[in-house]
C-alpha positions in Angstrom: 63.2 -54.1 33.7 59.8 -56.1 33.2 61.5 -58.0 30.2 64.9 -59.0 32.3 62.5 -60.4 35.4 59.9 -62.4 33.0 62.4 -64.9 31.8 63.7 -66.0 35.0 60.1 -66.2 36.3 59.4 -68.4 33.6 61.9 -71.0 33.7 61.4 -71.1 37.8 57.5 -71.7 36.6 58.9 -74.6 34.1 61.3 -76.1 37.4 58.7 -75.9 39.6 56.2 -77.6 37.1 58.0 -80.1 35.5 59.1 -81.5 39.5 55.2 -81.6 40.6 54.3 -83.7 37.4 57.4 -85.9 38.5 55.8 -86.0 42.2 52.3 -86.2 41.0 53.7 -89.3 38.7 54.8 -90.9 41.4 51.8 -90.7 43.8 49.6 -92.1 40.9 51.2 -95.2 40.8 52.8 -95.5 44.7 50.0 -98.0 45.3 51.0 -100.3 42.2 53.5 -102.6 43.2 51.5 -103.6 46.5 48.4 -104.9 44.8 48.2 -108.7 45.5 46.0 -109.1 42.8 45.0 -108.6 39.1 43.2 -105.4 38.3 39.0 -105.3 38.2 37.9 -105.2 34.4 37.8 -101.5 33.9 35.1 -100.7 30.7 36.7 -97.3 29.3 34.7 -95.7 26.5 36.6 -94.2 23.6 35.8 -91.9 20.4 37.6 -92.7 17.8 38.2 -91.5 13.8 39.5 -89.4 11.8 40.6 -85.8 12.6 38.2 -83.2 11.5 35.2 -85.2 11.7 32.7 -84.4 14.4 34.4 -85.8 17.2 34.5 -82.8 19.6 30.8 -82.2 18.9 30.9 -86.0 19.4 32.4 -86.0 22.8 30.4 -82.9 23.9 27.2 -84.3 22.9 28.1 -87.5 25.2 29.4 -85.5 28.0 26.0 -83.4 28.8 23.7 -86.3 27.8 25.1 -89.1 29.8 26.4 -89.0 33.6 30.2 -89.9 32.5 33.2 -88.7 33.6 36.0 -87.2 30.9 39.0 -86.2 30.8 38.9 -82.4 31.0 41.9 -79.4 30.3 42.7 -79.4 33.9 43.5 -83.6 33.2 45.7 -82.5 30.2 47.4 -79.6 32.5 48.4 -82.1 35.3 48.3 -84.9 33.3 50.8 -87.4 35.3 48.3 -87.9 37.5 44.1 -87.3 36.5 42.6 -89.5 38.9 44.0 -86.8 41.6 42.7 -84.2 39.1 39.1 -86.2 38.5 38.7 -86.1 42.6 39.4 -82.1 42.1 36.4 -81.5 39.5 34.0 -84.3 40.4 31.8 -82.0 42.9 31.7 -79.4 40.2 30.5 -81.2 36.7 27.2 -81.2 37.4 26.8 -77.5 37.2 29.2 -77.6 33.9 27.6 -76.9 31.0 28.9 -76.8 27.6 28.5 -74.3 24.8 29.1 -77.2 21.8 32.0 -75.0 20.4 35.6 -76.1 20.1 38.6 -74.7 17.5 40.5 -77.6 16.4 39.3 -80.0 19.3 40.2 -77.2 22.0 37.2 -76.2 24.2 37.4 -73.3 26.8 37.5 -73.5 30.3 39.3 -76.3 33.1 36.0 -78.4 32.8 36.1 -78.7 28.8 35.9 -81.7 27.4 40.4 -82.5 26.3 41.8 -85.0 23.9 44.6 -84.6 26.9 47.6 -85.3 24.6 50.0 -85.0 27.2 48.5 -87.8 29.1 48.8 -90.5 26.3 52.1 -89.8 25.5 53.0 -91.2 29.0 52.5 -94.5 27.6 52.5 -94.4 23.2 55.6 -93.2 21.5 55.1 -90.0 19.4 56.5 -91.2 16.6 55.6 -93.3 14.4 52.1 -92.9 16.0 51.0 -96.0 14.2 51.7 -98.1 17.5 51.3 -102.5 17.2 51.8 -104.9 20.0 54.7 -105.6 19.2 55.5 -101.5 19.5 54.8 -101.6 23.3 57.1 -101.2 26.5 54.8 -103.8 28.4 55.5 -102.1 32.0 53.8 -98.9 30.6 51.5 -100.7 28.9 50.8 -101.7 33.1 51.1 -98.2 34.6 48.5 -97.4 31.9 45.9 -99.7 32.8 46.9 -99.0 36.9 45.9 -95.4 35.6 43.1 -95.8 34.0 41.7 -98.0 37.0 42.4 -94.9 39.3 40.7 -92.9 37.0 37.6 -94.9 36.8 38.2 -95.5 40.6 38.2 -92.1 41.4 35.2 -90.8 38.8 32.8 -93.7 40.1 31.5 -94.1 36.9 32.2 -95.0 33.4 35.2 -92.8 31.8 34.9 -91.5 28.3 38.1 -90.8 26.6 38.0 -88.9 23.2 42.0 -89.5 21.5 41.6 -89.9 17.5 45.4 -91.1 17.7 44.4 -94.4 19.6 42.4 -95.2 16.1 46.0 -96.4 15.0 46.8 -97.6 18.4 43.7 -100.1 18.8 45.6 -103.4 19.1 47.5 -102.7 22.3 44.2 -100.6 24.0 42.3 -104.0 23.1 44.2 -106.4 24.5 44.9 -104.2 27.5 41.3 -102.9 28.1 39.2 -106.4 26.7 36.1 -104.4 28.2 36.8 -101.2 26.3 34.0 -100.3 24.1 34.5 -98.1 20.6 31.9 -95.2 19.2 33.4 -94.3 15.6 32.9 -91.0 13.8 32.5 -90.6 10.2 32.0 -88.0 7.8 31.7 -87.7 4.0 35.2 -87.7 3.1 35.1 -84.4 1.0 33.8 -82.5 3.6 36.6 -84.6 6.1 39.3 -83.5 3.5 38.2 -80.4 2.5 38.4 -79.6 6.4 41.7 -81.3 7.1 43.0 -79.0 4.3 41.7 -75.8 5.8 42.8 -76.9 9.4 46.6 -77.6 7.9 46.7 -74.2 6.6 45.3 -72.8 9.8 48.0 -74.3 12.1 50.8 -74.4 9.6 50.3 -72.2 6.7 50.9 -74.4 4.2 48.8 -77.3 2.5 51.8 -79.6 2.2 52.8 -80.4 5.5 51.2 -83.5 7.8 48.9 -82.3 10.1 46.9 -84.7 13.0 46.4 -88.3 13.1 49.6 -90.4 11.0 48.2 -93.7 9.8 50.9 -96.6 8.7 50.5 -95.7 5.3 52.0 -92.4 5.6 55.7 -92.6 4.4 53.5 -94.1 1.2 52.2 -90.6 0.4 55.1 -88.7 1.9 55.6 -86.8 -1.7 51.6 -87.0 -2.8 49.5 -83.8 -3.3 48.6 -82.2 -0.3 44.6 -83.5 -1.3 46.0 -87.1 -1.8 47.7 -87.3 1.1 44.4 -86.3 3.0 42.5 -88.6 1.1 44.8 -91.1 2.1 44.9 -90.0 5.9 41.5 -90.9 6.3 41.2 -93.6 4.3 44.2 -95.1 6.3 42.8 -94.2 9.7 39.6 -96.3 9.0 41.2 -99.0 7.5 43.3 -99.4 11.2 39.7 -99.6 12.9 37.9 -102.1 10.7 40.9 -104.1 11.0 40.4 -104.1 14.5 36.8 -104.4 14.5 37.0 -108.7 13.1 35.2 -111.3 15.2 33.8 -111.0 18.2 35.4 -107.7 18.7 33.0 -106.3 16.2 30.4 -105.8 19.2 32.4 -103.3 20.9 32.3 -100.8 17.8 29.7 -98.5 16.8 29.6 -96.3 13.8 27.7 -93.0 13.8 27.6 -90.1 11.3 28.6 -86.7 11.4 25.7 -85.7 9.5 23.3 -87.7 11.5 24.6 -86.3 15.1 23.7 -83.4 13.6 20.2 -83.6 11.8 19.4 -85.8 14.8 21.5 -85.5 18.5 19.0 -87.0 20.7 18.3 -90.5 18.5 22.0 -90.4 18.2 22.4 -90.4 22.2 19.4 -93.0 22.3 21.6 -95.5 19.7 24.5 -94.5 21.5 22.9 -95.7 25.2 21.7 -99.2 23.6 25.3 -99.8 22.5 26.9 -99.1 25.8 23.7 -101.2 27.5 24.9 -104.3 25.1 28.4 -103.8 26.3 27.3 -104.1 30.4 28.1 -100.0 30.2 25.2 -98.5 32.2 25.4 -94.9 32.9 22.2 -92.7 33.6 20.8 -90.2 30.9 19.4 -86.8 30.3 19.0 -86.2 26.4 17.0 -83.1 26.9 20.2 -81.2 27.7 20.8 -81.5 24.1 19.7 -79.2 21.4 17.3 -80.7 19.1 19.7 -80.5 16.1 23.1 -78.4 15.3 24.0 -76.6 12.4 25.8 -79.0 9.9 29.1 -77.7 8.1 28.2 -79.5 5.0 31.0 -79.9 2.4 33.0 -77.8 4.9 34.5 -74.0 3.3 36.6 -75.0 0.2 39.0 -72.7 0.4 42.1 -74.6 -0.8 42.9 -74.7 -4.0 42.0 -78.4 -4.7 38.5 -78.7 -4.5 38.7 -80.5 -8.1 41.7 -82.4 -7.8 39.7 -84.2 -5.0 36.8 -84.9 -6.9 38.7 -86.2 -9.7 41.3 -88.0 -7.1 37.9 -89.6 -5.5 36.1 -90.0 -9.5 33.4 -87.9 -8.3 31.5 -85.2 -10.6 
């Protein structure tokens, strides 16, 4: 009797949801069409790089040392409309604290820190996620930046966004976002690969199967070796971001180290602050929230059967 009365339960559940997210939609952007003017320069932060390299410690580290605001599971939940959700949580992440643990960029609770998905789908196709300017719908392109303003609006202070997929998307966030400002994680690329391996078989069990972030040069390694194609992932991924990085939009990127944010968190927040400063991003500070350094995963767990096909692959002893 349970069984016959769960599956109408759940499909009134996914009515009811999917028409607030419509409603919710709507209220975002009700005040849109009314403004007489162009938008104030919003200064969104992002983390960007490849999957599997630090960047959830990255964004962690970030949200407990500086007074940001983030985009949190509850965002990602009602994600049609998070500056409704950023005026929910505001009173409450100051007594937020983090434990530094996530599994596969997932923390716990509605106050962890969320790559929100959902919410950037609104406005990037899925697939290809390799997205150009010429790849754009430019009236998203608008309700994104009317969202982001809200967001920022609502949060009263600088918004850090952690979405490794806008590493292939940085041409149309540039030109839409001239103010945005880029921190860039990187790791050795065995231990990157050797991690992206293990994380495939976790979520798909298999090695052979694309998992995370799909640079351009995908359908090039479509029938590669699992470890090649990896290779080739990240490798592609930071190729997109130094291509982006040219001229005088190399001041909005900053690179930082995996190993580094661990052996040293604090200097990392301190290098992190100056960059921000440089960029006209002032937010206030507290680096003694952080611990003074975290266990580095070096190399990763080599489980996968390729551990010498990479080093040969990269010419590596």
């Amino acid at each position: 009797m349970k069984h016959k009365l769960i599956q109408p339960l759940k499909k009134i559940y996914r009515i009811a949801r999917k028409g607030m997210l419509v409603i919710l939609c709507r209220i975002e952007q009700r005040g849109r069409s009314s403004l007489k003017k162009e938008l104030p320069m919003v200064s969104p932060i992002f983390i960007i790089g490849a999957p599997r390299s630090g960047s959830t410690l990255l964004l962690q580290c970030m949200t407990e040392a500086f007074d940001l605001a983030y985009m949190t599971n509850l965002h990602h939940q009602l994600y049609t409309n998070p500056s409704f959700v950023e005026r929910l949580v505001k009173p409450f992440r100051r007594s937020y604290q983090g434990d530094f643990k996530s599994k596969h960029g997932r923390t716990k609770g509605w106050l962890g820190p969320s790559e929100a998905g959902n919410y950037w789908y609104r406005f990037f196709r899925k697939k290809p996620q390799h997205v150009g300017l010429k790849d754009v719908d430019p009236q998203k392109m608008k309700e994104m930046q009317y969202s982001i303003f809200k967001i920022e609006q609502a949060a009263q202070r600088p918004v850090l966004y952690k979405n490794l997929p806008i590493s292939v998307r940085l041409a149309p966030i540039m030109k839409y976002f001239p103010k945005a400002v880029f921190i860039i994680i990187r790791r050795d690329i065995i231990s990157n690969t050797n991690s992206i391996l293990n994380a495939r078989y976790k979520a798909l069990q298999k090695y052979d199967e694309w998992w995370s972030v799909e640079p351009p040069c995908k359908p090039d390694f479509e029938n590669a070796a699992p470890h090649i194609q990896v290779i080739e992932q990240i490798r592609g991924i930071y190729s997109e971001i130094d291509k982006a990085r040219t001229g005088e939009a190399s001041s909005k990127f900053h690179d930082i180290s995996y190993s580094n944010l661990c052996q040293k968190p604090q200097q990392v927040m301190q290098e992190i602050k100056k960059h921000l400063n440089e960029n006209n991003v002032v937010t206030p500070w507290n680096i003694d929230v952080l611990p003074r350094q975290f266990t580095e995963v070096e190399r990763d767990k080599d489980t996968h059967p390729f551990a010498n096909d990479i080093k040969n692959y990269l010419g590596q002893k």
